[in-house]
N, C-alpha and C positions, 0 to 999 in steps of 0.2 A: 387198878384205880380208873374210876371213870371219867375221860379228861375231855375237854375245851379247850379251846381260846376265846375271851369275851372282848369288848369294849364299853365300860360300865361306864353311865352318863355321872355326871356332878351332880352331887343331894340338890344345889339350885334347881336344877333341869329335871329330879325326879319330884321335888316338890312343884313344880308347874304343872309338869304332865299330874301329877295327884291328886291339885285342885280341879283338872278339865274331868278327870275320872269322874268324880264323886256329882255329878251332875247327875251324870251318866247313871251312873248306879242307882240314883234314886229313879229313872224314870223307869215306868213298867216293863221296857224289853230287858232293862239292865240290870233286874229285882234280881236278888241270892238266887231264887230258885229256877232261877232259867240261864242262869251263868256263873261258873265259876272264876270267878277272878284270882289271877296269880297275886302272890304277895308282895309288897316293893320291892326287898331286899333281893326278889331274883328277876328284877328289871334289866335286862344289859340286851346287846347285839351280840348273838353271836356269829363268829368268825370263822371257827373250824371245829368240827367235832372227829374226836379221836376216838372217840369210844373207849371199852376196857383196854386200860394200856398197861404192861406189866410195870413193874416197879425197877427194872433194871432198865428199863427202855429211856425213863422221866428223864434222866440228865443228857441224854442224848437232842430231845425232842426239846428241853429249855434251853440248851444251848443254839440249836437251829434258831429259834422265835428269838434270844438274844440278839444274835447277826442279823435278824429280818429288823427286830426293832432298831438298831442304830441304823440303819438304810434308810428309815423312812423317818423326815420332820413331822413337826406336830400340824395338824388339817385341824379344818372345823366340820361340827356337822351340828345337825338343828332335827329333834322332831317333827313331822310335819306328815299331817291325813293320818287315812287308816284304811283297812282293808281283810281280807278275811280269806285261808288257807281251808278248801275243804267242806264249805258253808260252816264251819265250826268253829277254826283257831282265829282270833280276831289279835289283829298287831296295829302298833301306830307305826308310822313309816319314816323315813329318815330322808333328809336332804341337806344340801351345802355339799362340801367334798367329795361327792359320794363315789370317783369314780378314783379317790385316793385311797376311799374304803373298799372297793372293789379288788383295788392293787393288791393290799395288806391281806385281803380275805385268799388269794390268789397263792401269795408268799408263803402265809400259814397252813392253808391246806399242802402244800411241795413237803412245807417241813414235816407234816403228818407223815405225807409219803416218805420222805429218805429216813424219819429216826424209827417211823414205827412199821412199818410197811402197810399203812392203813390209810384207803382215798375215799375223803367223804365228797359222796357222790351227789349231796342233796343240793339243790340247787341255792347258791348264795349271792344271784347277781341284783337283789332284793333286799337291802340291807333292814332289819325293822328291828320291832321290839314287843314280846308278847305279852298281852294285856290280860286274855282270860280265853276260854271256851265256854261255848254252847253247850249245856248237857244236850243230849238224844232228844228228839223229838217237844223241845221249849218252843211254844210260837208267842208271841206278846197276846195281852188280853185284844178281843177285838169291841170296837166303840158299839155302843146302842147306839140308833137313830134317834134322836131328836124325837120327832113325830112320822107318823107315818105317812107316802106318800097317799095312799088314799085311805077315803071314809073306810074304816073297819077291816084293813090292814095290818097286823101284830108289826110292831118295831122289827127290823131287818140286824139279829145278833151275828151274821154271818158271811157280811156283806165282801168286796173285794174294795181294794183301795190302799193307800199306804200302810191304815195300820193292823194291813192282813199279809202283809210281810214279812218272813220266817224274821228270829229274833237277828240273827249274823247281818241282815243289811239291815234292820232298821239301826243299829247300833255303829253300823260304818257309814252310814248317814249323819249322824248325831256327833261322828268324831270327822266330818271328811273335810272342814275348815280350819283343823286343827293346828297350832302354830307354836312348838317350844321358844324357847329361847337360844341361841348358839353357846356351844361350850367348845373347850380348844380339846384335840384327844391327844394325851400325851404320852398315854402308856395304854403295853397291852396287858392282859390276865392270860395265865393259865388258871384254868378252875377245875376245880373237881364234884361231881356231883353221883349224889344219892336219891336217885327217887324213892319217894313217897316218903323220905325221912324226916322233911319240911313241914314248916306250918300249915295246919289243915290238909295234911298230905300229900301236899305237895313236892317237889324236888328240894332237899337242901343242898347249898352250894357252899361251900370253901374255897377262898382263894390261896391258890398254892405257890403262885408265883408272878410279880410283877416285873412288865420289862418296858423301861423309858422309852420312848421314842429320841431319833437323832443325835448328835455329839455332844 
């Protein structure tokens, strides 16, 4: 089974980030065909990746994240900006507690190490949340000029300027004021995931297991 640990925002918090989205989407960097946008249901932060875990390992590795979750009270955290892995993976990013998220991201990966003997090495001092990717080689439309600047001139289709900016920064421009609302995080997920078994082909996720935060 292919495992996580997530910290999945409140339907509030993913309907705000959903409304800032669909702005977005409509304008030319953000069109279908220059970005694949992930689907909401697999909106979360994630925490620690375990990769394929066997089936005899899982009660070892939910009982570790049990003990980490009563350790830790409930934090807040807020979405806030955005930014881009890659020139490609485009994420909105996370602020308020983030350095209690930092802790927990800390505890979860240990737990990976003692139940499963697997250290995920990817870097998690970045806490976000992914939004979509860049297909290969998408750049936004670029503007016609107005008029030319001299008599008998052809319009300039190829000019430099903002909006000859691969699609990943115009699009982290567009979200980089961006401001959720705070939500308290009170529990963690272990999830399981299937790529490409999701909507549009993307990852489907199951949650396998919920663990409270605090006493």
């Amino acid at each position: 089974m292919r495992l996580f640990t997530a910290v999945w925002p409140t339907e509030d918090v993913l309907d705000h980030l959903d409304l800032a989205l669909a702005s977005v989407r409509g304008a030319p960097a953000g069109s279908s065909s220059a970005v694949r946008w992930s689907a909401r249901e697999t909106w979360h932060l994630t925490v620690a990746f375990y990769g394929d875990v066997p089936d005899g390992a899982v009660p070892a590795l939910a009982a570790d994240l049990a003990e980490l979750a009563v350790g830790v009270e409930p934090y807040e955290l807020a979405l806030r900006g955005a930014g881009v892995f890659s020139h490609r993976t485009l994420w909105v990013g996370v602020g308020g507690d983030v350095e209690t998220q930092r802790a927990v991201t800390r505890g979860c990966v240990e737990a990976g190490e003692a139940a499963v003997g697997v250290t995920d090495n990817r870097p998690r001092d970045r806490p976000h949340l992914t939004v979509g990717r860049v297909r290969p080689g998408s750049r936004p439309p670029r503007r016609r000029s107005s008029r030319p600047d001299r008599p008998g001139q052809r319009p300039d289709l190829h000019g430099s300027g903002p909006e000859d900016e691969d699609v990943a920064a115009s699009l982290v421009r567009a979200l980089a004021v961006y401001e959720g609302p705070r939500w308290l995080v009170d529990e963690l997920t272990l999830v399981s995931s299937q790529p490409g078994a999701g909507r549009g082909g993307g990852p489907l996720y199951e949650r396998v297991q919920r663990f409270a935060l605090g006493r």
